[in-house]
N, C-alpha and C positions, 0 to 999 in steps of 0.2 A: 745625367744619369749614366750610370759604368753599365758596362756590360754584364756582370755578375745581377744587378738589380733587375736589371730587363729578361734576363732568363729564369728568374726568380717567378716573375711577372707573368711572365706565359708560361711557366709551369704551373701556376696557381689559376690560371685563366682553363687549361689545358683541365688539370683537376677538378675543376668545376664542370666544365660543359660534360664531360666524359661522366661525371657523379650526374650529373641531372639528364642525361642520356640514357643511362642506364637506370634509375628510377621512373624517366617517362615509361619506358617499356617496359617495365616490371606490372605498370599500373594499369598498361595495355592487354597483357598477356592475365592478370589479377584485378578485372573490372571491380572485383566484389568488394577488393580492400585498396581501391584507391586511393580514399582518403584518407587512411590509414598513412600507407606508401606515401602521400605527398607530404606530409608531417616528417615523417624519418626520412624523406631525401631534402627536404629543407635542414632537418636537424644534422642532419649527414654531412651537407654542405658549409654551415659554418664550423661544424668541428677542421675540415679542410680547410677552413678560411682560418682557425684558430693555431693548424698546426702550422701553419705557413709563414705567419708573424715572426715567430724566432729566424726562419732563415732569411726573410725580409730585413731583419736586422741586422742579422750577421752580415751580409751583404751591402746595406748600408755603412755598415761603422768598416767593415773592412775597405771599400769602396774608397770614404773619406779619409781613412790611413794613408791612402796611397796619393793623395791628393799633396 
């Protein structure tokens, strides 16, 4: 695994905890609409999971170029 992948890696690791960090306490501070809040920070999170694949890839196939 190149280096480009693994900071790919903990930037989508990084965007994740930080997205669901910030929905926990949204849900803390907005008891009323928690369950509201946990639906749109799940939904929230795989959009960040989804926007992250292209550059997981790009990373990869550039990675193996260099190979």
């Amino acid at each position: 695994m190149n280096r480009a992948i693994v900071a790919e890696l903990v930037h989508l690791v990084a965007g994740l905890l930080v997205t669901r960090l910030v929905f926990v306490a949204a849900e803390w501070a907005y008891p009323q609409g928690a369950e509201s809040l946990e639906v749109v920070g799940w939904i929230t999170m795989a959009a960040v999971l989804a926007m992250s694949v292209a550059e997981l890839r790009n990373a990869w196939k550039h990675g193996n170029a260099r190979d």
